[in-house]
Residue frames as a rotation matrix with the C-alpha (Angstrom) as fourth column:
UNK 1
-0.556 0.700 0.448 96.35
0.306 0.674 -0.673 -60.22
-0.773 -0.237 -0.589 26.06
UNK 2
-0.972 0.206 -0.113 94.00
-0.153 -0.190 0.970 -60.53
0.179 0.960 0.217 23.24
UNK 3
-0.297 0.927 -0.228 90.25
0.017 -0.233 -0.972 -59.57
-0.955 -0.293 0.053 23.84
UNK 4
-0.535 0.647 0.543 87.21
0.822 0.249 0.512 -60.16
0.196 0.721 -0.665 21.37
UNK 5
-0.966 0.141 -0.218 85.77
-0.006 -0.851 -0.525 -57.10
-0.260 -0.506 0.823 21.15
UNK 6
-0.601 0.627 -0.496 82.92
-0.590 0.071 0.804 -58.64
0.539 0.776 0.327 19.08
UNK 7
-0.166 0.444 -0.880 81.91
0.661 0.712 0.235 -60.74
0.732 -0.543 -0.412 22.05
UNK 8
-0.695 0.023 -0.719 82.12
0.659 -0.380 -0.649 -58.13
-0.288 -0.925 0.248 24.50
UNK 9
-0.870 0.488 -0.075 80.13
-0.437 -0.690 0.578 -55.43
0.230 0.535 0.813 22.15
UNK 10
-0.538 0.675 -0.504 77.21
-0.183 0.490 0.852 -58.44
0.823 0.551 -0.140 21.88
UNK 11
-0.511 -0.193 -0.837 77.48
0.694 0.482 -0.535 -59.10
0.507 -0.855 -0.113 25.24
UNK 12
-0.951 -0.070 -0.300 76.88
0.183 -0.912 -0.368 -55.12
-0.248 -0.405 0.880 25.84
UNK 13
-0.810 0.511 -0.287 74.13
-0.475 -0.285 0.832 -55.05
0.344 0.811 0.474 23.35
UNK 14
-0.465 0.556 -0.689 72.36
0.482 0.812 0.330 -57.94
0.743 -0.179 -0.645 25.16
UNK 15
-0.587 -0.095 -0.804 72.33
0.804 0.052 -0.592 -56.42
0.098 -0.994 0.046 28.21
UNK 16
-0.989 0.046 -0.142 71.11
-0.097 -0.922 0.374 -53.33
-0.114 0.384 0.916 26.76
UNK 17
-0.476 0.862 -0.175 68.18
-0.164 0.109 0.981 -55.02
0.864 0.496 0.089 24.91
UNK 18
0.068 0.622 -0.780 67.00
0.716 0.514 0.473 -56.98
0.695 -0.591 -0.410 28.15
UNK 19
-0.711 0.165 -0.683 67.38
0.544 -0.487 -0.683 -53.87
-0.445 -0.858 0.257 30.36
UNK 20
-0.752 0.615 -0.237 65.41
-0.642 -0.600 0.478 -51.86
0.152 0.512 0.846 27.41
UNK 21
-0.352 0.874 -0.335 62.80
0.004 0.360 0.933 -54.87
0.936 0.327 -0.131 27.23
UNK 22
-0.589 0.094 -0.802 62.48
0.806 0.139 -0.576 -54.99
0.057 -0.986 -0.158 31.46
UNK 23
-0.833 0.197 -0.518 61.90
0.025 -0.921 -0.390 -51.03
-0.553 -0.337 0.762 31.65
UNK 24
-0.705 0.622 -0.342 59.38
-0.647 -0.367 0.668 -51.68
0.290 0.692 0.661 28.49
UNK 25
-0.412 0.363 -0.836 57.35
0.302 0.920 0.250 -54.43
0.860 -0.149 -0.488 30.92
UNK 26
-0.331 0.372 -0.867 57.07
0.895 -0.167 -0.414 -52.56
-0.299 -0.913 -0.278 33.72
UNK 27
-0.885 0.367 -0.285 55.33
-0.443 -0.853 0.278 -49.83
-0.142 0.372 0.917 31.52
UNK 28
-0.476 0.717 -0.509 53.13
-0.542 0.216 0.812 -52.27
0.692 0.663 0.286 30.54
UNK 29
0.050 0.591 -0.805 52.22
0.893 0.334 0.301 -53.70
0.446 -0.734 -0.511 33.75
UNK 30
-0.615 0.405 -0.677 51.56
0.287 -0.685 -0.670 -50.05
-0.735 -0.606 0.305 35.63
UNK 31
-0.451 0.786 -0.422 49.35
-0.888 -0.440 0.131 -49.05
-0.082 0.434 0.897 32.15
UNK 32
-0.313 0.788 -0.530 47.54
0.096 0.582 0.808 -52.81
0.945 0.202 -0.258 32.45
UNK 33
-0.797 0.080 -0.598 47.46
0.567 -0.242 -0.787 -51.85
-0.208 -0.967 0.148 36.40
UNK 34
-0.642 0.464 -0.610 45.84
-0.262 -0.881 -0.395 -48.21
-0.721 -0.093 0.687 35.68
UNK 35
-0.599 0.680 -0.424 43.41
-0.313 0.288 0.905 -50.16
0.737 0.674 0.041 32.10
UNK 36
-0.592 0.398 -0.701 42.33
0.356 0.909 0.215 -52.53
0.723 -0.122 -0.680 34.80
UNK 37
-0.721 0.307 -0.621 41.44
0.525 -0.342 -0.779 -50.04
-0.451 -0.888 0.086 37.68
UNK 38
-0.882 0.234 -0.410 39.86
-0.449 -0.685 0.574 -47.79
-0.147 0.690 0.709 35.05
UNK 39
-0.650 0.595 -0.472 37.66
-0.294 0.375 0.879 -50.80
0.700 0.710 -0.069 34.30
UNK 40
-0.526 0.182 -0.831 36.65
0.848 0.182 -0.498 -51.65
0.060 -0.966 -0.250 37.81
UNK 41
-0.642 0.247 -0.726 35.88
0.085 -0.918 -0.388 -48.00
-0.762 -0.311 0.568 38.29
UNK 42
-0.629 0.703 -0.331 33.72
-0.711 -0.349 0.610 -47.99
0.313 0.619 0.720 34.75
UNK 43
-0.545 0.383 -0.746 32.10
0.256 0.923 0.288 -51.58
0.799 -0.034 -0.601 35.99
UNK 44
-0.736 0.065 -0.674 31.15
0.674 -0.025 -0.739 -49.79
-0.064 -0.998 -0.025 39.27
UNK 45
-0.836 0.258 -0.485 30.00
-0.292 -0.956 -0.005 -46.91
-0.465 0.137 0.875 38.09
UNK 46
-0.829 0.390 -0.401 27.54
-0.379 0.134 0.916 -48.81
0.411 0.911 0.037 35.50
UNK 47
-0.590 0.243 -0.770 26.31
0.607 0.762 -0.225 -51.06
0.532 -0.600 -0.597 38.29
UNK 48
-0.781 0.217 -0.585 25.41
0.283 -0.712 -0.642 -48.02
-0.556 -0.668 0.495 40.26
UNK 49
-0.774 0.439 -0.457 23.59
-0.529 -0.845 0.083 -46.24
-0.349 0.306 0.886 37.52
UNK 50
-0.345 0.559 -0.754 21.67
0.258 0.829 0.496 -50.12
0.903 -0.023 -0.430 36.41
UNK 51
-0.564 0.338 -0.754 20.69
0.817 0.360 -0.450 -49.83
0.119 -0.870 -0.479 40.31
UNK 52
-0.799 0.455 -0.393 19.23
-0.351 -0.883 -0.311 -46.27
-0.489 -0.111 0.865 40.28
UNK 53
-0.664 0.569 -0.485 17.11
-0.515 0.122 0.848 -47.21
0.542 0.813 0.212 36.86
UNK 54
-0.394 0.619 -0.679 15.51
0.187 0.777 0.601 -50.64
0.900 0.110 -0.422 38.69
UNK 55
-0.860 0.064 -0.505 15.18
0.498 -0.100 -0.861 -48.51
-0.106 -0.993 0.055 41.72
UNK 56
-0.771 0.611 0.181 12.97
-0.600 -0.791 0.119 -46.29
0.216 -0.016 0.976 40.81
UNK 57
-0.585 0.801 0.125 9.49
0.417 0.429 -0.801 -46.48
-0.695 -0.417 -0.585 41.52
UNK 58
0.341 0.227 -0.912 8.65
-0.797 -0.445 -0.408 -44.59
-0.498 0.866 0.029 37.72
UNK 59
0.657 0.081 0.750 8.48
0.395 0.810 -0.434 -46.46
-0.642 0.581 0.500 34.61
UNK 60
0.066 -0.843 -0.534 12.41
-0.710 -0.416 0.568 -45.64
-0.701 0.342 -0.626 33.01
UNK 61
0.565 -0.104 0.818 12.83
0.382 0.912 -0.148 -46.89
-0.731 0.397 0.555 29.47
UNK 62
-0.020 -0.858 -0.513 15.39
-0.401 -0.463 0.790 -46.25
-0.916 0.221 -0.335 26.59
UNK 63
0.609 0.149 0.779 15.43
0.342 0.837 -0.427 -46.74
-0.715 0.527 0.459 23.04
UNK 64
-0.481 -0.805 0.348 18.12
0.762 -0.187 0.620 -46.90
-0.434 0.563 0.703 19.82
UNK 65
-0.695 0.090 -0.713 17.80
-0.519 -0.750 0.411 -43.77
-0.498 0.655 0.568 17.03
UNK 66
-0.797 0.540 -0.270 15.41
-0.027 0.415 0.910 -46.87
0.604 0.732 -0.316 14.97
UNK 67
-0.156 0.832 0.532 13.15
-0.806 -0.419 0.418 -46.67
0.571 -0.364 0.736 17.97
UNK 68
0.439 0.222 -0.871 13.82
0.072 0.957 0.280 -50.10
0.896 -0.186 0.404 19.58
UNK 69
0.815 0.250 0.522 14.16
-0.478 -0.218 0.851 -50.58
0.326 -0.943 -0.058 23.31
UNK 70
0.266 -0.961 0.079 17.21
-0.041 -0.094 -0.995 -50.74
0.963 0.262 -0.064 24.96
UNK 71
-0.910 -0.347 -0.226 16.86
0.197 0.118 -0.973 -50.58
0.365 -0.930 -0.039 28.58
UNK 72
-0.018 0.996 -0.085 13.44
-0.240 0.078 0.968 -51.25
0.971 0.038 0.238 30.69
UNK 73
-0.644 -0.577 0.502 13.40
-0.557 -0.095 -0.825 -51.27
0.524 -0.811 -0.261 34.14
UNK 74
-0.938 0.159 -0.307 11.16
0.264 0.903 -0.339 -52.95
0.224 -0.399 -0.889 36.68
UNK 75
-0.702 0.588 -0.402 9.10
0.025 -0.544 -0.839 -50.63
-0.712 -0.599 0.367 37.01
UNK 76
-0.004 0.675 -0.737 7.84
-1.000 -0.017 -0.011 -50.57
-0.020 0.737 0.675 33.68
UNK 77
-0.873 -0.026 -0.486 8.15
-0.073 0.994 0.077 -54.56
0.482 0.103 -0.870 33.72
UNK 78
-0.603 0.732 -0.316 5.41
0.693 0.285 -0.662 -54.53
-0.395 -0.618 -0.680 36.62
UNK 79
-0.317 0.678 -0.664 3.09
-0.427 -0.727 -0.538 -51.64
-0.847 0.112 0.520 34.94
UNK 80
-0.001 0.307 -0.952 3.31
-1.000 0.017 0.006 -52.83
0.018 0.951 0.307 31.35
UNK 81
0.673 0.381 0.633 3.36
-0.242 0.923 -0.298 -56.91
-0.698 0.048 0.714 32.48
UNK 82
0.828 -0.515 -0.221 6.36
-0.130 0.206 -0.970 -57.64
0.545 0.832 0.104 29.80
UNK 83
0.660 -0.685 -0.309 9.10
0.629 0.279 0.726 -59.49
-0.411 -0.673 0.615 31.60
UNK 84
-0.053 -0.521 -0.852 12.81
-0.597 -0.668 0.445 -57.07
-0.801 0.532 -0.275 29.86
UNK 85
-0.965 -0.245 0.092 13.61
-0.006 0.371 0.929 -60.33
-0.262 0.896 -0.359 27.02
UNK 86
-0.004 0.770 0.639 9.78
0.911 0.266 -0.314 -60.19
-0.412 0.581 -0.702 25.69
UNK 87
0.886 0.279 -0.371 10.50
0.173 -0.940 -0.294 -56.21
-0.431 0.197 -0.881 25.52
UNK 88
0.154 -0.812 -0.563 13.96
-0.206 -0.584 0.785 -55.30
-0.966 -0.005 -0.258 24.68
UNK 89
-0.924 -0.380 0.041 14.61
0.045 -0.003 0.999 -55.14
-0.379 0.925 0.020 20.80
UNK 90
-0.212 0.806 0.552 11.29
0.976 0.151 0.155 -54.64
0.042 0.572 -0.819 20.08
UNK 91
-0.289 -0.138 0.947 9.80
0.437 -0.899 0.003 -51.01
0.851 0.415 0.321 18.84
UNK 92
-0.993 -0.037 -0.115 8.39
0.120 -0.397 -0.910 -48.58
-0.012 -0.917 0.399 21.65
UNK 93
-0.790 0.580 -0.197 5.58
-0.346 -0.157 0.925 -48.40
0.505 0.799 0.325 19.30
UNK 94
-0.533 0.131 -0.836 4.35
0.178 0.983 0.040 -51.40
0.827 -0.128 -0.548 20.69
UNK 95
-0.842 -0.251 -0.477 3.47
0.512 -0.099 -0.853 -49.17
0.167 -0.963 0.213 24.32
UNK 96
-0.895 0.208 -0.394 1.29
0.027 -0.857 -0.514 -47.36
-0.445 -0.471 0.762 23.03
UNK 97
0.196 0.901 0.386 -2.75
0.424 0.277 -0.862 -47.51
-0.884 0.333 -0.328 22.60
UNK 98
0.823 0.545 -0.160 -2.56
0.160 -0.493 -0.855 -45.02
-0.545 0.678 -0.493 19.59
UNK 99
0.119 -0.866 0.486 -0.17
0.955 0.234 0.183 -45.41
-0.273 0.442 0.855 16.95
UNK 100
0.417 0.425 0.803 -1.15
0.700 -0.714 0.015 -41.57
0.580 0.556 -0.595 16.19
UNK 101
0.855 -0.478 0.201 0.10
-0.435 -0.450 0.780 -40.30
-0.283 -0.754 -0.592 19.99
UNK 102
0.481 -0.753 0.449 3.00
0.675 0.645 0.358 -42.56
-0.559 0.131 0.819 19.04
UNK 103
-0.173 -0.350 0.921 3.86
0.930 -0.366 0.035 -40.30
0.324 0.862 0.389 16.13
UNK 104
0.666 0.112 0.737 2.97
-0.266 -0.888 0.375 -36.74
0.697 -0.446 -0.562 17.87
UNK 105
0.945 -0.311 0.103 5.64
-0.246 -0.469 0.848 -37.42
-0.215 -0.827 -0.520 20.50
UNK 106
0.199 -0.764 0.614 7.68
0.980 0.172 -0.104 -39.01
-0.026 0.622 0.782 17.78
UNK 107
0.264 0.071 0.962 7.49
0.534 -0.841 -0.084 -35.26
0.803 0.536 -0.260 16.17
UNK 108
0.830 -0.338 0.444 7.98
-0.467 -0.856 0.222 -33.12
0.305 -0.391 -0.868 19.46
UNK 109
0.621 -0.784 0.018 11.13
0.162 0.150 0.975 -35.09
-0.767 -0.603 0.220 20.54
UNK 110
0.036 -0.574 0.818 12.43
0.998 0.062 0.000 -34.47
-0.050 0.817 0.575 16.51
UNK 111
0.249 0.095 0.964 11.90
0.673 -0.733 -0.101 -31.04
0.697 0.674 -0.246 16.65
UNK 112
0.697 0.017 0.717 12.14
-0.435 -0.785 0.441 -29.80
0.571 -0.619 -0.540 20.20
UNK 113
-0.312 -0.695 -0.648 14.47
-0.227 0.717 -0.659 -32.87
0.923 -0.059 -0.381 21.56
UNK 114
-0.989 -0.144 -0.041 12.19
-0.065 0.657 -0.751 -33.16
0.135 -0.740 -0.659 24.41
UNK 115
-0.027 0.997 -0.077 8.24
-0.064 0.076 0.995 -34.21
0.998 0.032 0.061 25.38
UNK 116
-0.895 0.388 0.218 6.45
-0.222 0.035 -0.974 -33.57
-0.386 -0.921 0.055 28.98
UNK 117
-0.601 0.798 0.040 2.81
-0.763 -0.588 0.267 -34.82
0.237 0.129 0.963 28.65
UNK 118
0.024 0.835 0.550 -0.10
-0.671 0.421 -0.610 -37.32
-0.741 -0.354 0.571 28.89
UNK 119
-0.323 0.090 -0.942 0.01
-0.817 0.476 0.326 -40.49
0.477 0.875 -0.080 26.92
UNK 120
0.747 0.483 0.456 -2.41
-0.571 0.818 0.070 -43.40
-0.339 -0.312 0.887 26.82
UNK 121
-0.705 -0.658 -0.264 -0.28
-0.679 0.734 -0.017 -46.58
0.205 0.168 -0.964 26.79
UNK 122
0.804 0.593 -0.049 -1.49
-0.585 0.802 0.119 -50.48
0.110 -0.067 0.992 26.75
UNK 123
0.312 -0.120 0.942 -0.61
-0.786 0.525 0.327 -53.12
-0.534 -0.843 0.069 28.95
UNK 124
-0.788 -0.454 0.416 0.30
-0.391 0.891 0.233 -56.82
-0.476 0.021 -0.879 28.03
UNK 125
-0.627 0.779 0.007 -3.26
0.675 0.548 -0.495 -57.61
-0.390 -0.305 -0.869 28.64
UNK 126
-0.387 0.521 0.761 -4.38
0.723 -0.340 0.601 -55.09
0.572 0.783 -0.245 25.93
UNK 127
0.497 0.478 -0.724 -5.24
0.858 -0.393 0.331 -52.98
-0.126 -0.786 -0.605 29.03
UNK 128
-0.203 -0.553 0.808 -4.82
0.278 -0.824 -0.494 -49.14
0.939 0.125 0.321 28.09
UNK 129
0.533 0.156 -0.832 -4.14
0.715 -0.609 0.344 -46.55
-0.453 -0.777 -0.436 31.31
UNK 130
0.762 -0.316 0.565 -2.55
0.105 -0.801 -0.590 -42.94
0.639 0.509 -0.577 31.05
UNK 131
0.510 -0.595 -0.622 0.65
0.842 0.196 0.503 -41.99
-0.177 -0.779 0.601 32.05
UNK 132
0.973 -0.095 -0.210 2.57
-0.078 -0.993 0.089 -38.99
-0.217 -0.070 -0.974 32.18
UNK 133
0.561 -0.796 0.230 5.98
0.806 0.588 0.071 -39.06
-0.192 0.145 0.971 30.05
UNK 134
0.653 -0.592 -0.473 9.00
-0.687 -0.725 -0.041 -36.75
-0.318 0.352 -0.880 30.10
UNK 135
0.523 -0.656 0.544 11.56
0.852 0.423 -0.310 -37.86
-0.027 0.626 0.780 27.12
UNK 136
0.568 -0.420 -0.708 14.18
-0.555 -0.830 0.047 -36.49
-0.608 0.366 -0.705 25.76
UNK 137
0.901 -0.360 -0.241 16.72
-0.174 0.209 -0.962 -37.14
0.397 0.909 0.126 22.99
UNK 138
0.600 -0.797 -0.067 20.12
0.122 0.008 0.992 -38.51
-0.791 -0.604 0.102 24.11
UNK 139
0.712 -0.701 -0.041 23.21
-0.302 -0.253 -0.919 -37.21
0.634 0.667 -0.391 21.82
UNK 140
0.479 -0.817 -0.320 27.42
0.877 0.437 0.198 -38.12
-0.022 -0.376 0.926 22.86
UNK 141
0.062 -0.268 -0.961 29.45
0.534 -0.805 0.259 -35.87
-0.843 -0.530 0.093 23.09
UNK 142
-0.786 -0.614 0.073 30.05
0.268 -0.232 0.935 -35.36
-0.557 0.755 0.347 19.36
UNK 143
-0.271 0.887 -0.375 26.16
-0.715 -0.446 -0.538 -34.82
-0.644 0.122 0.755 18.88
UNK 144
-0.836 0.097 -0.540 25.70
-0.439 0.473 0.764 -37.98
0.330 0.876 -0.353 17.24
UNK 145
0.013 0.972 0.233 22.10
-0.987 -0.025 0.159 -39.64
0.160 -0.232 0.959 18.23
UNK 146
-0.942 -0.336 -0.018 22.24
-0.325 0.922 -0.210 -42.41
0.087 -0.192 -0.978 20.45
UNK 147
-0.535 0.837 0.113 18.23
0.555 0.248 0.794 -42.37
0.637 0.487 -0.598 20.99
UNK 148
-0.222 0.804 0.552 15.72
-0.339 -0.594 0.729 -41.72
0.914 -0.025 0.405 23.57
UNK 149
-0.758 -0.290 -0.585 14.99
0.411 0.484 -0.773 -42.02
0.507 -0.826 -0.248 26.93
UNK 150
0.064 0.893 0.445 11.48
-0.180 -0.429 0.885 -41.70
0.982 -0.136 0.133 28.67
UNK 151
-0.885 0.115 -0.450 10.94
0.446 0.481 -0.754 -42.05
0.130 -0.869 -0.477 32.48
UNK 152
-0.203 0.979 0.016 6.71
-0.124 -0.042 0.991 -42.26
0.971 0.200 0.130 32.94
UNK 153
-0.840 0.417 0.349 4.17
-0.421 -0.094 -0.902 -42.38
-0.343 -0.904 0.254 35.95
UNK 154
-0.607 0.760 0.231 1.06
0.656 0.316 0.686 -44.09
0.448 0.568 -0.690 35.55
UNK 155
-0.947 0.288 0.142 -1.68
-0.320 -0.880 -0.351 -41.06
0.024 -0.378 0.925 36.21
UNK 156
-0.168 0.944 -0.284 -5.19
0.497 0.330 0.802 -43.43
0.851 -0.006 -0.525 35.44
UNK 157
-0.136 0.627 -0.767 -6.11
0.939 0.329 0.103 -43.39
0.317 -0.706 -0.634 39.24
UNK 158
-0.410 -0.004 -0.912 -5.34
0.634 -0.720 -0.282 -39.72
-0.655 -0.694 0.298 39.92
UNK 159
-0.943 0.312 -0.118 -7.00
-0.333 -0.859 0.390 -38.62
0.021 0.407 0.913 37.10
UNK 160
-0.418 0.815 -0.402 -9.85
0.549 0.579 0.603 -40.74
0.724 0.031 -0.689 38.34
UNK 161
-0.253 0.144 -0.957 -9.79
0.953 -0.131 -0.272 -39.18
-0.165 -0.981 -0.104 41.79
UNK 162
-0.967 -0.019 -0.255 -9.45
-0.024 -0.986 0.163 -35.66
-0.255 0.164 0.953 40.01
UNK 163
-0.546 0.829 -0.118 -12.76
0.141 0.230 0.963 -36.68
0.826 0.509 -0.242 37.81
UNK 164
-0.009 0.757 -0.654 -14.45
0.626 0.514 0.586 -37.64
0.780 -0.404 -0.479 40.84
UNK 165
-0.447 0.001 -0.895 -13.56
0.775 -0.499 -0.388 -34.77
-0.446 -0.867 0.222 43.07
UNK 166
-0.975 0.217 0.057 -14.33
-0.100 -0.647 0.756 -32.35
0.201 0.731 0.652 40.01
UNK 167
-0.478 0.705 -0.524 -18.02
0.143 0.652 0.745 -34.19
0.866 0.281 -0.413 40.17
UNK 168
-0.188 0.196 -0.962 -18.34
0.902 0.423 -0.089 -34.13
0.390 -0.885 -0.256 43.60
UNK 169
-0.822 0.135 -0.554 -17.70
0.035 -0.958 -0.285 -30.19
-0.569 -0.253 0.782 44.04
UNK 170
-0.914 0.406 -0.011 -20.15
-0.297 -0.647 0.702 -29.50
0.278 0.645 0.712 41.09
UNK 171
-0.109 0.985 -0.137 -23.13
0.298 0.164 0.940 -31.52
0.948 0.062 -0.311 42.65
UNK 172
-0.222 -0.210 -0.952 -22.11
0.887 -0.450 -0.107 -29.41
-0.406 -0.868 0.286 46.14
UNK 173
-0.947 -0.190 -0.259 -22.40
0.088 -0.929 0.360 -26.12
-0.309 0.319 0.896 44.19
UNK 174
-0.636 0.736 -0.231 -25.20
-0.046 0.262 0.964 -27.26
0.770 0.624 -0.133 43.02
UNK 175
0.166 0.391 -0.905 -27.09
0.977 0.060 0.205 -28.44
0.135 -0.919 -0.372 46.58
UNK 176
-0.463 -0.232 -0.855 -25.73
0.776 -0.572 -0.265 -24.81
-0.428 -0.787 0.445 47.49
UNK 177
-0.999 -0.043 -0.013 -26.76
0.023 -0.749 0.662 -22.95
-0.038 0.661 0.750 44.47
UNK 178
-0.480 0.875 -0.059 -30.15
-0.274 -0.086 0.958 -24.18
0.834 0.476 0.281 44.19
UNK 179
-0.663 0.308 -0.682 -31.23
0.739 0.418 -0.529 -24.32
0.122 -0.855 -0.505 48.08
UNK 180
0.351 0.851 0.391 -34.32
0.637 -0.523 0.566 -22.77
0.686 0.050 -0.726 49.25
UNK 181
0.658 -0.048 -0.752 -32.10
0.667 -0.427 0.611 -21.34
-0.350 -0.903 -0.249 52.47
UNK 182
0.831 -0.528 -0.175 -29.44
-0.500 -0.847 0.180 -18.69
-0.243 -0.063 -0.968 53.07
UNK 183
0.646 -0.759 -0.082 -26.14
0.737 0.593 0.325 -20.55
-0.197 -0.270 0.942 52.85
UNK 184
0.835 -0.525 0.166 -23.34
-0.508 -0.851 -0.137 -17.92
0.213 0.030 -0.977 53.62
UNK 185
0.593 -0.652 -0.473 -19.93
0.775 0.621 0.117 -17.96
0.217 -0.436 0.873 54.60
UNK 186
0.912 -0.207 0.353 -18.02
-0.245 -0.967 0.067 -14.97
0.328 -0.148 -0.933 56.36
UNK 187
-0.300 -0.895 -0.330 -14.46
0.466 0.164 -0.869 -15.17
0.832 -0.414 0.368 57.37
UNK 188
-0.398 -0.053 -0.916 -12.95
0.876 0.276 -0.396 -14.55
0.274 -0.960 -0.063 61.01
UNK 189
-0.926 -0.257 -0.276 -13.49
0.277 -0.960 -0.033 -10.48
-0.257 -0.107 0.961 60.24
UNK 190
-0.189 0.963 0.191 -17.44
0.469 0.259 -0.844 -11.20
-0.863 -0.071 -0.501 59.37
UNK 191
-0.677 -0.231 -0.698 -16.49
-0.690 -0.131 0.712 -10.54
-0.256 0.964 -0.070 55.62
UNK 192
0.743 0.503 0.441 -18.96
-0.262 0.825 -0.500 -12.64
-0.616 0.256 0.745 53.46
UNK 193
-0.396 -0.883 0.252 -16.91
-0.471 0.431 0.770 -15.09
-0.789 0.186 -0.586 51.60
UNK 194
-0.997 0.033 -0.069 -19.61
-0.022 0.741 0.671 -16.97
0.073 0.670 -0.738 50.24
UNK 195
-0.479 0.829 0.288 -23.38
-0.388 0.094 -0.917 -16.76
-0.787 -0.551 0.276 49.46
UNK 196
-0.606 0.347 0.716 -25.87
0.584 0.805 0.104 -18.63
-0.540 0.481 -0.691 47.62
């Protein structure tokens, strides 16, 4: 009997290719399997950390390395009266009453990479209040400068109440200091604590 070995070789070869391309498919569907779970798990994970931000009950905002806003939560939406699209891409500048405090917290987040303090800010409605901001610089892992992130408090009313309790003791000290009577106080051991 005469046999084609040139047909049987091809024949081999086929088989070869389509078992080589099969085994190289089911790599690629378990690494689009494990791409797709990967994404799911980064989608989840984003969602989560979006839901913390608009939870808060602080004013959380973010901006690029040029100083433009990037992420604005609700909280600052309902303090500062700017819905996110009237705020996002615009500077941070914009937040603040004094373009001077603007630049002083520019300067301690360049030099120290972070700021704790008091800053007057203005509303929508041109309406300044204080608020209390801790920033910091955000870097990747490679230390390259993605921007800034602030998360604020408004402090107006409690530094009203402070004012007004401040006030209140000093015209008491006063009533106590400058009475015509005794006014003492002794503790439980009949120590004086306190005398006009």
């Amino acid at each position: 009997t005469v046999q084609d070995q040139g047909e049987q070789q091809n024949l081999i070869k086929e088989r070869l290719r389509s078992q080589m391309a099969e085994e190289v498919n089911q790599v690629l569907r378990q690494e689009i399997a494990e791409h797709r779970r990967t994404q799911d798990a980064l989608r989840r994970s984003r969602r989560f950390a979006q839901s913390l931000v608009n939870s808060s009950l602080d004013m959380i905002m973010a901006a690029n390395p040029e100083g433009y806003i990037t992420e604005y939560n609700s909280a600052a939406s309902i303090r500062f009266g700017y819905e996110p699209d009237e705020v996002l891409g615009t500077n941070t500048l914009q937040l603040y009453a004094d373009p001077d405090e603007y630049k002083r917290v520019q300067a301690e987040l360049d030099a120290h990479g972070v700021f704790a303090g008091e800053v007057n800010n203005v509303d929508k409605e041109g309406r300044v209040f204080t608020s209390f901001l801790a920033a910091s610089r955000l870097y990747d892992e490679d230390g390259v400068l993605l921007g800034a992130m602030g998360v604020s408090r408004d402090i107006t009313q409690m530094k009203r109440d402070d004012e007004a309790l401040r006030a209140s003791e000093e015209r008491y000290r006063d009533l106590f200091e400058n009475a015509t009577d005794l006014i003492q106080s002794v503790d439980a051991g009949g120590r004086f604590e306190y005398v006009n």
